[in-house]
N, C-alpha and C positions, 0 to 999 in steps of 0.2 A: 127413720132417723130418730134416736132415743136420744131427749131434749132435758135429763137430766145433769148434774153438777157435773159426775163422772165422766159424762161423755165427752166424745173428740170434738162434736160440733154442736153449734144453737142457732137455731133462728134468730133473728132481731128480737121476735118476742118475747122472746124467752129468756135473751140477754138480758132486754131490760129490767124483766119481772125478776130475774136474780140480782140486778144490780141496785132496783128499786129507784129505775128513773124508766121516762115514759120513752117510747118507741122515737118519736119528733127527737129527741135527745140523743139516741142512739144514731138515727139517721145521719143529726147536723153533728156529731162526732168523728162521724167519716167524711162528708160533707168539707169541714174544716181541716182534716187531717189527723185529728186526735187518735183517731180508727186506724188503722190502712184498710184497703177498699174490701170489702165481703164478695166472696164467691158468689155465685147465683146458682140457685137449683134451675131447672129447663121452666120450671114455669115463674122462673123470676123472682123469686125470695129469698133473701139474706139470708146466708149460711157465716156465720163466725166461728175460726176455732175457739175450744174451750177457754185459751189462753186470751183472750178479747174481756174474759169476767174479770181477770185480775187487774188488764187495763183499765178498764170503768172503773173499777173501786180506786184505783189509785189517781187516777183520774180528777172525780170525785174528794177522795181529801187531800189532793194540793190545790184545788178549788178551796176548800174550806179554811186553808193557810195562807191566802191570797194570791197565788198565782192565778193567772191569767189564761184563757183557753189559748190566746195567741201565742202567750211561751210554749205553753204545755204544748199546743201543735208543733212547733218550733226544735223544742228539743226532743221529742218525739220523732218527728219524718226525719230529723237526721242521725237518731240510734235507730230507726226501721231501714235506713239507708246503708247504714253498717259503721258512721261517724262516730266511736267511741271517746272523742273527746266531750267530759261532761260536761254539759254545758249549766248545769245547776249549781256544779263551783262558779261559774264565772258569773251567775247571775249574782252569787252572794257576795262576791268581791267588790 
């Protein structure tokens, strides 16, 4: 499994080492929701698709804008659920 940008999938470490936060962080990301849950190879390590990097970064800077991991989780599991009402206008209202 080729654990570079390009490819389809990344381990956790490798997520994190691209997103430049520590593994613990990645874990409590899905943990809390922020993630949806990682596949598992047969010997049990996190598989994320590529699309999981662009999560973390974005992630990451509405953390630095002051949202909250508990929105972010929030409005997260319900666009992973398929709820396209945004919920980021209604926060701003």
């Amino acid at each position: 499994m080729v654990q570079s940008r390009c490819s389809k999938t990344l381990y956790s470490g490798a997520l994190a080492r691209a997103a430049a936060v520590s593994p613990d962080t990645i874990r409590h990301y899905e943990r809390i929701g922020v993630l949806p849950r990682a596949s598992r190879t047969q010997s049990g390590y996190r598989v994320y698709p590529a699309s999981a990097l662009e999560r973390v970064l974005v992630v990451q800077r509405a953390l630095r804008i002051g949202f909250t991991l508990a929105e972010l989780a929030e409005v997260l599991k319900a666009r992973d659920a398929g709820d396209r009402t945004d919920l980021l206008y209604q926060a701003e209202c």
